[in-house]
N, C-alpha and C positions, 0 to 999 in steps of 0.2 A: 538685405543687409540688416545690421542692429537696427530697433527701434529707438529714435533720438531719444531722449531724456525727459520727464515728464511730470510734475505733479498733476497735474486734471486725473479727480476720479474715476474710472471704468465702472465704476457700482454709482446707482443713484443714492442709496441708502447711508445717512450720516449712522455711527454710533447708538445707540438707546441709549437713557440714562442710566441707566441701572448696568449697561456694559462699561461707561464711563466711568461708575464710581468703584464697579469690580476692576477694573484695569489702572484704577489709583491703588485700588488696598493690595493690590500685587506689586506694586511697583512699591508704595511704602513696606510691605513686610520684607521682600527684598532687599531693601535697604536694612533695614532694622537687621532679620539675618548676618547681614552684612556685618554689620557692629555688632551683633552676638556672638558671631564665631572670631571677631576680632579679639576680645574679649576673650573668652574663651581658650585662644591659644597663647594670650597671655600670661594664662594662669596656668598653663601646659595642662589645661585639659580634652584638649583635642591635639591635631600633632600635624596639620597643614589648616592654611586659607586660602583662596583666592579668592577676587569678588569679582561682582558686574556691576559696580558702583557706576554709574553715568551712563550705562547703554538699558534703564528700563523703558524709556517711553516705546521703545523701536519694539522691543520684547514684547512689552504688553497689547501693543498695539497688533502684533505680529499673530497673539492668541487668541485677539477678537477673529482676526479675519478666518484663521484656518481651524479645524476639529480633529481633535483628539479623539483618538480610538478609532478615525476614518481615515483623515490621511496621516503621512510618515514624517519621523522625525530623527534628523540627525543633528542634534545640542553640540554645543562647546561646552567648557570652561564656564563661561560667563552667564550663560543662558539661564539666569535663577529667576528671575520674572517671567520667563516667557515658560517654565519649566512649573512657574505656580500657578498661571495660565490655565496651561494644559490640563492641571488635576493633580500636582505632588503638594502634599500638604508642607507646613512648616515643620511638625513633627518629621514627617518622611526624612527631608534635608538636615536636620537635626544629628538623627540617627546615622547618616552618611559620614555628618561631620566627627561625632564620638568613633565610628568604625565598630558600630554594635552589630551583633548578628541577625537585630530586626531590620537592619537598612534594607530594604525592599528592592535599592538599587546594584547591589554588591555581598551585601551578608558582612563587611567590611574588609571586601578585598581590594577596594580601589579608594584613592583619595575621594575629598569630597567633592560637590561639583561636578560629580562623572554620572549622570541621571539617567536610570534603562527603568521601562516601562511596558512589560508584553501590552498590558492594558491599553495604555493609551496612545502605542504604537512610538513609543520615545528609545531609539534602537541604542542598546547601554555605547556609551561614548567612551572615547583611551585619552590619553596623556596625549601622544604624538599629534600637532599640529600638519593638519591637511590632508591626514590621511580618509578621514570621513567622506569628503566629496565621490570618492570613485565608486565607493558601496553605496552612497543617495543616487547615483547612477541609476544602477545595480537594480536597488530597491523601486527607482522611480519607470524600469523598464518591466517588472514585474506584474503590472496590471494588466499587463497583455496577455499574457498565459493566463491568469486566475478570472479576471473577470475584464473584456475589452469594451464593457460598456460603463466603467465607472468612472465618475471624473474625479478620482482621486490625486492630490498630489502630494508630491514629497519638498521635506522643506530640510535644506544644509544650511546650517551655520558656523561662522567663523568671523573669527577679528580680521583685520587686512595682512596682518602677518603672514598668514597662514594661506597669502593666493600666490609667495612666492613658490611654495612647495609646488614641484610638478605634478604631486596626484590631482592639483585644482585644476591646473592646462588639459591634461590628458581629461578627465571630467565634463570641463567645458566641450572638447572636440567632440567624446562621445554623446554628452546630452544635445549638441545641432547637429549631431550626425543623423543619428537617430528622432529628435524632433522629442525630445521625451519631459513631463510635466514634472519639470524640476526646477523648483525656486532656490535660490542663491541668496542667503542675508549676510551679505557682508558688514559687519559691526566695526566701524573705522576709528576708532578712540586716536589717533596720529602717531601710537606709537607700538612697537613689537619689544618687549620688554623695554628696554633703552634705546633700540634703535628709532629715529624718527623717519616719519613714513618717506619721507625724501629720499632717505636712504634707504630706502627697501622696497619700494616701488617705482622704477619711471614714468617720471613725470609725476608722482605722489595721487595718481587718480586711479584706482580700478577700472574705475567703471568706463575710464575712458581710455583704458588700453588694452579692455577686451570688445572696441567697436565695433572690430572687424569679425566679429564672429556671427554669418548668418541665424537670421530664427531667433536671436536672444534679445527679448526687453531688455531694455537699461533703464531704470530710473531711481535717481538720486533725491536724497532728501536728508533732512536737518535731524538727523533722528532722537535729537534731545526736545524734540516737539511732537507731541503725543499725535495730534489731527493729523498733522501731515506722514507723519509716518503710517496713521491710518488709513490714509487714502493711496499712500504709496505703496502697501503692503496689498491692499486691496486689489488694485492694479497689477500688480503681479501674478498676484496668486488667478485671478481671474482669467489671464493671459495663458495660465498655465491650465486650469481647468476646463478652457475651452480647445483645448489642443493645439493650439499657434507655438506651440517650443517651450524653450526655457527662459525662465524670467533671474535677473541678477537686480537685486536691490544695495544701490552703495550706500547706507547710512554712516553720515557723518556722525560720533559721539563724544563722551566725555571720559577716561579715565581719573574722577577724582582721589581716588586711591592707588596706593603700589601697585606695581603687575601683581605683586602677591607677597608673603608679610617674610619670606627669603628675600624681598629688594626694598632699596628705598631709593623712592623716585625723586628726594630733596638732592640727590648725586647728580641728575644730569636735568631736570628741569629745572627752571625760574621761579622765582615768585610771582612774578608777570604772569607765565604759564597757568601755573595751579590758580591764579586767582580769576585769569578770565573762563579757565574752564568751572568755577565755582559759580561764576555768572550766568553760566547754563546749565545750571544742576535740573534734570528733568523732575525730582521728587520735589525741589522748590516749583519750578515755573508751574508743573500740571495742577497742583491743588490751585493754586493763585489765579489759575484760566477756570475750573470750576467753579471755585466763587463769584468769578468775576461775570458769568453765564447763564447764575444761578441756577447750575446741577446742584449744590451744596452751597450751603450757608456755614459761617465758621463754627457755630458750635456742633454742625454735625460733624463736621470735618475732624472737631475736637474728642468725639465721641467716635468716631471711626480709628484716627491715629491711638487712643489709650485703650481698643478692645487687640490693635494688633500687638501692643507691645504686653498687655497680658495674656496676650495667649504665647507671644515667644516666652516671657517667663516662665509657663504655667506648663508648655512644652519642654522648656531649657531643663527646669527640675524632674523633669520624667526619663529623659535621653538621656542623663548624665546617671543612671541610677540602672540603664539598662543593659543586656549580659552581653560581652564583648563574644567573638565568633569561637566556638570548642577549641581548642588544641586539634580534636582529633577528626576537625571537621577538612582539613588543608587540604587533601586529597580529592574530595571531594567536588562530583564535576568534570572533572579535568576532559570525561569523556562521558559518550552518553548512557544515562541510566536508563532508556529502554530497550538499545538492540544493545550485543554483546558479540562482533564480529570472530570473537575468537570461542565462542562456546560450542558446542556442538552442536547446535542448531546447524551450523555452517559445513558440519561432514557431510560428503554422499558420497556417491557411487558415478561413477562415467557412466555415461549410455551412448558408446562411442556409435557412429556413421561415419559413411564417405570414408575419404580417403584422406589419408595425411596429409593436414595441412600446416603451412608455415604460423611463426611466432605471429606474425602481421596480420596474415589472414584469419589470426583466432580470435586478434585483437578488433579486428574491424566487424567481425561476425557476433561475438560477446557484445559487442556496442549497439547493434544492430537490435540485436534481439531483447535487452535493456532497454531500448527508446523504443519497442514497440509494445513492450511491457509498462512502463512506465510512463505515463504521455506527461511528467512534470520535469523528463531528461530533458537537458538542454548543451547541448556540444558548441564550442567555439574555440576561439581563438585565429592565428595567423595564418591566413592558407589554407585552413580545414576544410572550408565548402569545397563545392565542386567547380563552382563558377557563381561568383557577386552577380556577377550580367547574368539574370538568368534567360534570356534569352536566347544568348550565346550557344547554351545546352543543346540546342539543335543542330549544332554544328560542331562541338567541340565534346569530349568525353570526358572533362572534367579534372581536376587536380585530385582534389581531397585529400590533402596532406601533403608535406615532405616528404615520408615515408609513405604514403597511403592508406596509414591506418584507419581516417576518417572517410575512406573513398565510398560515393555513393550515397553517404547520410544525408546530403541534402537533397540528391533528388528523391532519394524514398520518403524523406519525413519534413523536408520543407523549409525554403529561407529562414521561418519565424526557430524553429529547433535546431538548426546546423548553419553557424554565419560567421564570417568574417570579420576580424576586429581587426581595428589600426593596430602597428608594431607598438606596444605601447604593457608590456608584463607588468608591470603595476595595478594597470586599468584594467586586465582580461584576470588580475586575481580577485583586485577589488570589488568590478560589477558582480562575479562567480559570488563573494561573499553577500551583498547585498540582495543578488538574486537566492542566495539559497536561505537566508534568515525569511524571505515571504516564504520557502515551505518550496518551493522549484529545487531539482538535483542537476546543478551546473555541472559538465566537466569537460574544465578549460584544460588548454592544450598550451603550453608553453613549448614553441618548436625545438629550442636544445636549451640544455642543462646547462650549460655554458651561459644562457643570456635569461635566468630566471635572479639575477641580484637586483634586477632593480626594481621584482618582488617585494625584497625581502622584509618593506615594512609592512606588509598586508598580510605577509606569509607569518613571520613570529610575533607581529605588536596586536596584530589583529586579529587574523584566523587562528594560530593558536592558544589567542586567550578568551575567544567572545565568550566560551560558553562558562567558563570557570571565574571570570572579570564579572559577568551578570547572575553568577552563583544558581542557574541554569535557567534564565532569564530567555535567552535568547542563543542560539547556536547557528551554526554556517554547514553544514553535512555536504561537503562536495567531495568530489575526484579531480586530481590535479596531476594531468597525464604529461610526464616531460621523456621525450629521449634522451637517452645519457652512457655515457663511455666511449671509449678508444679503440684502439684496433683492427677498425676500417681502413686508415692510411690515410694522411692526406687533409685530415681533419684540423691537426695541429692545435693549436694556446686556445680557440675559440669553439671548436667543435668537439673535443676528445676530452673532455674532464670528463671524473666524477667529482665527489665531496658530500655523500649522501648522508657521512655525519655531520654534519651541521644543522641537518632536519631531524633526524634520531636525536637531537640534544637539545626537545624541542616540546616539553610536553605540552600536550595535547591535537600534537597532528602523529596520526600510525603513516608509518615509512616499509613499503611494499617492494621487490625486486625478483622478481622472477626471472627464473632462466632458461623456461622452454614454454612451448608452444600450450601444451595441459596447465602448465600452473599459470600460466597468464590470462587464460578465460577462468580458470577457477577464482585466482586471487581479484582479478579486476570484477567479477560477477558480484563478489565479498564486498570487495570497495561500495561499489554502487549500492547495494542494497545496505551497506552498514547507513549511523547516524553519525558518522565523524568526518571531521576533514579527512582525507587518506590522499598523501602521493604516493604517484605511482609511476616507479622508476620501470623505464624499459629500454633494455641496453642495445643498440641501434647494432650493433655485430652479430646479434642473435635471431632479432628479423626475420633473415630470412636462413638460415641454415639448414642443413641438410637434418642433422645427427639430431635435431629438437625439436620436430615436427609431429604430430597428432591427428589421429580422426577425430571429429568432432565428439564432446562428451557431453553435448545436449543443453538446451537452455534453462535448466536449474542447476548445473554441475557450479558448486563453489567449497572454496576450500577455507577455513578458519585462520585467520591471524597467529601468528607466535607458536606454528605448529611447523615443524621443520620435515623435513626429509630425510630418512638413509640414502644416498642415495649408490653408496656401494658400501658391501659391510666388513669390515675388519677387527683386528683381533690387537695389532701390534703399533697403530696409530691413529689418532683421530686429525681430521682433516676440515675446520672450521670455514664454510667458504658459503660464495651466493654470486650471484649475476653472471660474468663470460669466464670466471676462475672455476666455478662447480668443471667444465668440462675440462679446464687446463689440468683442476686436479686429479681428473678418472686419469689422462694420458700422463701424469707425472707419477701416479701411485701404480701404473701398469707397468711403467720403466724400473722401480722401485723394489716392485715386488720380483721383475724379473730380475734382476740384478743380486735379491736377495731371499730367494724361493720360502725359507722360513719365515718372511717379515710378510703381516697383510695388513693394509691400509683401508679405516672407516672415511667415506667421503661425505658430509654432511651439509645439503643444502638448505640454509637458511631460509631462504624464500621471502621471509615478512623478518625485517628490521628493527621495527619497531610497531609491537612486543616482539621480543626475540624466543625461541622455544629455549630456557634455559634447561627444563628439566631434560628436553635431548642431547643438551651438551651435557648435562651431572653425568647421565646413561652411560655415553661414551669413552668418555675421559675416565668414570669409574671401571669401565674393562678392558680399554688399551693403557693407561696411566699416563700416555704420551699425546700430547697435539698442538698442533700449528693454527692458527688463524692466518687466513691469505683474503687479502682483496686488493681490486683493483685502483684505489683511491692512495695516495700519500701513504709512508710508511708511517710518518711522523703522527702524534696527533691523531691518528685512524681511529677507525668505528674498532677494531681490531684491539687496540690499545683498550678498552672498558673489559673486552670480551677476556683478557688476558691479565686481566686486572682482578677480574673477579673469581675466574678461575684458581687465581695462585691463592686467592683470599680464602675463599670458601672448599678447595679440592685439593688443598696442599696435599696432605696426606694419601692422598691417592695417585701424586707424579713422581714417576721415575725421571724425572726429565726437565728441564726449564721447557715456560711455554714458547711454542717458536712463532712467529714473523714472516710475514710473507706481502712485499705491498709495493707503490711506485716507488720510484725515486723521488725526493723532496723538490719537485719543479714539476715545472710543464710541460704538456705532452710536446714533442714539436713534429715539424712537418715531413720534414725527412724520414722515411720509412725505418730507414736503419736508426735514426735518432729517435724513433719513438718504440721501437723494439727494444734500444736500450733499457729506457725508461722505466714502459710497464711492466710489470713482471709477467716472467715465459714461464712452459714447462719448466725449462731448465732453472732456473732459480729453484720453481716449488721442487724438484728434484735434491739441490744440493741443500733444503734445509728441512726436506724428507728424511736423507739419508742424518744427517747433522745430529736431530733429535732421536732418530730410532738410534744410532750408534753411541749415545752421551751414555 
């Protein structure tokens, strides 16, 4: 069970002096910062604040105990002591706050306060409150692959607000699941912007309404008191260093200032409030226990507080003189600048064997061959192994997937590479991110497309801004394998979506969809080996089919991003499609053609969504004049709707024809065979709006 609650030391060793009086002058410039960029937004010279006004002692205390550059760091908002700690200078934070192109944390793409640090392992931090915990995860299971004898740990931080979020639950469950060296500092100032912690926590305690969670320290402490916080962090971290689980530290603090200088806190606190929390201002109380110790005598003290506040000047005049980020720098990032999955590096040639095999079976043999290549793969998600009980295995043949496309990976390469995560998509993206910034190639398996929303704050806030938010800082390169589409029968509201534009409208993750058995080992071989996040749609009615099946084409066969397919050729229409539509269109352009022996229909499959091959649509459209865009996902609103968009913009002059439309109805698949035939679109649709455009 939890570890009850504790201040007594685990470490013999008080503070040095000299750690003492570096953990005041951080705690004082912090402050000072504090009031510089207050200042500073006053005079609209910078353009956001927010502080860590009353949570320094915990901070500073927090940077004695753990090292920068060894073990991990996942900062908040407020974390400007424990962030000067670690090694970011005042100038650094400075630069953050003007949004200059030297901030070393952002290049000034992100507010201030948001601190990424390859260096000293400070993994760049987002807006989004909680999201952080599932990637410390993530990050904190990663010394198991890279090196299993180090007693690194990793350290999340947040205010109490931010333990409502379920990515902290799901976080907790995987760090005592797994037993993993991950410290938890919770920063409790009593309030979440205006809400007060009563109202946002039951029972207003963290630390005692996560008791029940096996393996995890708890202990609590005053953390507007520097000692005790240093003995509490100590404890912790030691707890975690020695492998006994995860550690959660609840520090109670001070908000002496607004949540941030968009609120004012004179609306819903007291003057009671503000003045007993002014009673424990940690930047009064610590020097006043120095003196009192005799670390420092007051005129050092006097001479320590007037060299920080000239060096903030002396910085403040530099940063405000320094060159805001290019114009023509924005683009930049977004993806990686050392592989290039859609260059030609990425063409070859099949080197086909064997005998035809299915979508599934190319998928699971590409994966195969990837994790014996790569030993920093790492596969998971829901059901994927073969069997948790590995024991079992002797008697049982195993799961490995839904689908089976996982089947086998773990008994070939091993609980530690192929394992089962709780039902929990938030957590199995997050850890994926966490684990692939230490440099490991996760790829997590979301069972259906239908149940990846509660992703989606890891999917857009997260993974696809890490690399272009840390101005190429730090990046997350995985594969995010989800089944997706309709068709099947039976599936209905929860099993038969697509919506794969809303990842295509998503820069910096590429959006994959193959629709046979060859392009699925090519493009997933592509994923794997590129540097980007890549989903990777595989449309569950295609599996296993007959008509899409392939001899193998070898374990280097991959195919380049935004490079499309003919994949029948015509003269009289072009036919814009990808996933289980590519074949509805061969058999609608076969009806088409028979029906009007002069008219021949181009089919062209997409393949990779994002990048899309536009110059194979210009090709096309420039020699038929005519074309449809068809898929499977909502009429409304579709991936189809850009494609047809930019067509009319840029190739006007080249149509005989409006562009046509081909896609679901505006709802849900439902469960009734005939009600979901309705729905998605058949041959016979793409037929009547074949003939529609070649007759206009």
């Amino acid at each position: 069970m939890a570890t009850p609650t504790s201040l007594q030391a685990s470490v013999d060793a008080a503070p040095a002096r000299e750690d003492l009086i570096r953990a005041y002058r951080a705690m004082y410039m912090a402050r000072r910062l504090d009031d510089r960029e207050i200042l500073l937004k006053r005079q609209n010279r910078i353009f956001f604040q927010i502080s860590g006004a009353g949570h320094e002692a915990v901070q500073a205390a927090a940077g004695l105990v753990l090292r920068p550059g060894y073990d991990w760091f996942y900062l908040y908002y407020r974390d400007r002591a424990l962030s000067l700690m670690l090694g970011v200078t005042a100038e650094q934070t400075l630069l953050g706050s003007v949004g200059a192109a030297a901030d070393p944390s952002s290049g000034g793409r992100q507010m201030p306060s948001h601190w990424s640090s390859p260096e000293l392992h400070i993994v760049s931090g987002s807006s989004p409150t909680g999201t952080q915990f599932v990637q410390a995860a993530g990050c904190a299971q990663a010394y198991r692959f890279l090196d299993p004898t180090s007693d690194e740990v990793t350290l999340v931080s947040s205010g109490e607000g931010a333990t409502s979020e379920g990515e902290f639950w799901e976080s907790l469950n995987a760090a005592c699941l797994e037993n993993l060296p991950l410290v938890y500092l919770i920063q409790d100032n009593g309030y979440a912007i205006s809400v007060p912690v009563e109202k946002q926590t039951a029972g207003g305690n963290i630390a005692q309404l996560v008791s029940g969670f096996p393996n995890l320290k708890r202990v609590e402490v005053d953390g507007t008191d520097f000692m005790a916080s240093y003995y509490a962090m100590a404890e912790a971290v030691a707890h975690a260093r020695a492998r006994k689980g995860p550690a959660l530290v609840h520090a109670t603090v001070t908000r002496p200032y607004s949540h941030s200088l968009s609120d004012d806190e004179r609306l819903y606190k007291t003057k009671a409030e503000r003045a007993a929390e002014e009673s424990r201002d940690p930047v009064i109380k610590f020097p006043e226990w120095l003196v009192s110790e005799g670390v420092l005598d007051r005129q050092s003290l006097q001479v320590m507080v007037h060299e920080v506040d000239q060096e903030i000047q002396h910085v403040t005049d530099d940063v405000l003189r320094a060159e805001p980020p290019a114009r023509d720098s924005a683009l930049r990032f977004l993806y990686s600048d050392k592989i290039d999955p859609t260059s030609a590096e990425f063409e070859s040639e099949p080197n086909f064997s064997g005998d035809p095999r299915t979508m599934v079976d190319e998928i699971n043999k590409t994966l195969r061959e990837e994790m014996r290549r790569d030993p920093r793969m790492v596969v998971f998600g829901e059901d994927v192994a073969d069997c948790s009980r590995e024991a079992n295995l002797a008697e049982v043949k195993g799961k490995g997937g839904v689908f089976k496309t996982t089947a086998g990976l773990q008994i070939m390469f091993g609980s530690e590479r192929c394992f089962n995560t709780p039902i929990a998509e938030a957590s199995i993206v997050g850890r994926a991110i966490g684990l692939a910034t230490r440099g490991l190639k996760p790829v997590p398996e979301i069972q259906f497309f239908d149940y990846i929303w509660p992703a989606m704050m890891q999917l857009r806030d997260e993974l696809a801004t890490l690399r272009w938010r840390s101005n190429n800082g730090f990046s997350a390169p995985m594969v995010i394998r989800v089944p997706i589409g309709g068709y099947l029968q039976g599936g209905a509201i929860y099993h038969s979506q697509c919506g794969e534009v809303i990842f295509t409208h998503m820069p910096g993750i590429r959006v994959v969809m193959p629709s046979n058995a060859l392009d699925a080992c090519g493009l997933l071989r592509t994923a794997i080996r590129a540097d980007d996040p890549v989903l990777f749609l595989e449309h569950k009615k295609l599996y296993r089919e007959p008509y899409n099946r392939s001899p193998h084409p070898g374990p280097d066969y991959t195919i380049p991003f935004g490079k499309a397919k003919v994949v029948k050729s015509g003269q009289s229409l072009t036919v814009i499609t990808y996933g289980a539509l590519v074949q509805k269109s061969l058999q609608a352009a076969l009806q088409v053609e028979q029906r009007s022996p002069d008219k021949t229909v181009e089919v062209i499959d997409l393949r990779s969504l994002s990048p899309y091959d536009w110059e194979a649509i210009r090709a096309s459209v420039e020699k038929t004049s005519r074309v449809i865009v068809a898929h499977e996902d909502c009429l409304s609103w579709g991936y189809g709707a850009e494609l047809a968009a930019r067509i009319a913009n840029e190739l006007f002059e080249h149509l005989d024809a409006p562009v046509g439309r081909v896609g679901a109805l505006d709802t849900w698949v439902g469960y009734n065979p005939q009600l979901e035939n309705e729905i998605l679109p058949q041959v016979e649709n793409l037929v009547a709006e074949m003939e529609r455009v070649v007759g206009f």
